[in-house]
C-alpha positions as CSV (number, residue, x, y, z in Angstrom):
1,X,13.6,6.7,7.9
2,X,13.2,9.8,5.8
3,X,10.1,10.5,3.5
4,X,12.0,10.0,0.5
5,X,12.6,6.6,1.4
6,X,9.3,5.9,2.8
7,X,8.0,7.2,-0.6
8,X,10.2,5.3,-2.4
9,X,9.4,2.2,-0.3
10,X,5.2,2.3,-0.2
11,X,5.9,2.8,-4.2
12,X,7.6,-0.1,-4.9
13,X,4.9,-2.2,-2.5
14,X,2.1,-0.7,-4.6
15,X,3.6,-1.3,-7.9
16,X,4.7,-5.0,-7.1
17,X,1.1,-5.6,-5.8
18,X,-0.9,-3.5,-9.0
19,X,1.0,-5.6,-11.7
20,X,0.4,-8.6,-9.6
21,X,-3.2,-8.1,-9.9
22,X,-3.3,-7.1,-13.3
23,X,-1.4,-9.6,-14.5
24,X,-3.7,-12.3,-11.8
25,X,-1.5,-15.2,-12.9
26,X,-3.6,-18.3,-11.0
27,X,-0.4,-20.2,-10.2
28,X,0.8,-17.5,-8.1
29,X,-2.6,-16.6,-6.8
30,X,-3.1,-20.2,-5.8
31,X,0.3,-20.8,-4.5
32,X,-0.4,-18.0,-1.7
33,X,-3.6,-19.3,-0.9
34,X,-5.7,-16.1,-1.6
35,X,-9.2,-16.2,-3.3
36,X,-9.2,-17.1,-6.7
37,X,-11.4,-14.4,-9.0
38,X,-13.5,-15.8,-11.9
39,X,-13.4,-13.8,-14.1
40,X,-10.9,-11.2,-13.1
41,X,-12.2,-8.2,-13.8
42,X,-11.9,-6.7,-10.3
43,X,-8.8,-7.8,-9.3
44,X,-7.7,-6.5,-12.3
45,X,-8.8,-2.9,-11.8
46,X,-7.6,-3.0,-8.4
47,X,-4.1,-3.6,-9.6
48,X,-4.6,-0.5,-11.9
49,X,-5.6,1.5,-8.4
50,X,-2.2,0.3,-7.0
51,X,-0.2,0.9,-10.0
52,X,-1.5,4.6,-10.5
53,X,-1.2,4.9,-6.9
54,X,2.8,3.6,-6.4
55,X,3.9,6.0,-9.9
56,X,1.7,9.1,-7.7
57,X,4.3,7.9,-5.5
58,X,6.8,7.7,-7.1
59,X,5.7,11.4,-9.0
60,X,5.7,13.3,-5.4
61,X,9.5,11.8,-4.4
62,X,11.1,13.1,-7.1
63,X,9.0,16.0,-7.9
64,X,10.5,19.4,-8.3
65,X,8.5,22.2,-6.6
66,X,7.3,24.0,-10.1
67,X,6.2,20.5,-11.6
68,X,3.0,18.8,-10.4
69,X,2.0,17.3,-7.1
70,X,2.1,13.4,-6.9
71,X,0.2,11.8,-3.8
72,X,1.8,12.9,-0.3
73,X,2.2,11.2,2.6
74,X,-1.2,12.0,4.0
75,X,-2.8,10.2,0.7
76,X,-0.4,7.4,1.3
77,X,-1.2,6.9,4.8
78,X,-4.9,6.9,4.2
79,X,-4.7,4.8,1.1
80,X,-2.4,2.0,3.2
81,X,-4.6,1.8,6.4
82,X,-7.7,2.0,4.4
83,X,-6.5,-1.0,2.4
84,X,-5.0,-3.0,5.4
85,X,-8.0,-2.1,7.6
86,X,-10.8,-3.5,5.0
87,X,-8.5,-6.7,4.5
88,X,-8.2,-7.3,8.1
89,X,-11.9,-6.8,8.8
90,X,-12.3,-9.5,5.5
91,X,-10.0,-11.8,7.4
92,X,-11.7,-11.3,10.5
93,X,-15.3,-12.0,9.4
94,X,-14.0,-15.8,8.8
95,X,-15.8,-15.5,5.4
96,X,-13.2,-16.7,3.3
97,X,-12.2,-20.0,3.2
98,X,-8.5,-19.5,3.3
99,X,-5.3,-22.2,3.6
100,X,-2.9,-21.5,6.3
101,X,-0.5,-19.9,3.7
102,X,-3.3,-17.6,2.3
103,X,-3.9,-16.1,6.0
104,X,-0.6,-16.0,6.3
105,X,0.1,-14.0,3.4
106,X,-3.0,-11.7,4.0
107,X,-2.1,-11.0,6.9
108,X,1.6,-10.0,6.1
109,X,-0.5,-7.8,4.0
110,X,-2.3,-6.1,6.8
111,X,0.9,-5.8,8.9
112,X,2.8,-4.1,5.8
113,X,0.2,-1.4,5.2
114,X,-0.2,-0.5,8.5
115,X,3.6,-0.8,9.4
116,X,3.8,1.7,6.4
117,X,1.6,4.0,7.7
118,X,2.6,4.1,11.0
119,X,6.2,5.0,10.0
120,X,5.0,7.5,7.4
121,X,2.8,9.0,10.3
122,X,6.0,9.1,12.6
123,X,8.5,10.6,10.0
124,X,5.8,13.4,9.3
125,X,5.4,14.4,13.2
126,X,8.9,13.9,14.2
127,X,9.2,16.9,11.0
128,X,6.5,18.5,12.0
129,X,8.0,18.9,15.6
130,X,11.5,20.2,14.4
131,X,9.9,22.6,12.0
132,X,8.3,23.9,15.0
133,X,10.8,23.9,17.2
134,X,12.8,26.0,14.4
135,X,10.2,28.6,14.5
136,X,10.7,29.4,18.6
C-alpha cells in the first residue's frame, strides 16, 4: 500500500470514529456493547481528538510542499498504537463489564489500530530502504 492510501485510509477510520463519539448516539453505543458514558462529556471530546486528528490526516495527503504540514505518518503511527495499546490494556484488566459483542467490537478496535500502524511502519521502511539504496 502506498502512504497516500494509508493516509487516506487511518483518516477515514478517525473521522468515522470522532463523529461517532461526538455524536454518542446510545442506541448505537449500546448495540455494540461498549460502556455507556453518563454524561458524555469525555467521550465527546475524544471524538473531537479523532476528528482533528483524521482532517490532520487528511491535510498532510493532499498537502502541497509550500502549504502547511498535516500529521505524518510517524504522528499517525504513535497516535494508533497509543490508542489501541491503552484499549487493549482496558480490555485486559477485565474491568469493564462488557457483552460478547462489546469485546468483540473493542477488540476489532485494537486490531485496526495496530494493523494500521504496522502497515504505516512497513510502507515508511520499505521507502526508507529504496531511498537509500538510490543514494549508493
Amino acid at each position: 500500500m502506498n502512504r497516500s492510501t494509508l493516509l487516506k485510509t487511518d483518516a477515514a477510520i478517525n473521522l468515522i470514529l470522532g463523529i461517532l463519539l461526538m455524536a454518542f448516539p446510545a442506541g448505537l453505543v449500546k448495540a455494540l456493547g461498549i460502556p455507556l458514558a453518563d454524561p458524555c462529556f469525555y467521550p465527546t471530546i475524544l471524538g473531537g481528538v479523532l476528528l482533528g486528528i483524521g482532517l490532520a490526516l487528511l491535510v498532510e495527503c493532499y498537502r502541497k510542499s509550500s502549504r502547511f504540514v498535516g500529521l505524518g505518518l510517524g504522528g499517525a503511527i504513535a497516535i494508533n498504537l497509543c490508542g489501541g495499546f491503552v484499549l487493549a490494556a482496558w480490555l485486559l484488566s477485565n474491568k469493564l463489564t462488557l457483552p460478547l459483542r462489546g469485546q468483540i467490537f473493542l477488540w476489532s478496535l485494537v486490531v485496526l489500530l495496530v494493523g494500521i500502524s504496522l502497515l504505516e511502519g512497513l510502507t515508511h521502511l520499505s521507502k526508507r530502504k529504496l531511498l537509500s539504496s538510490d543514494e549508493t
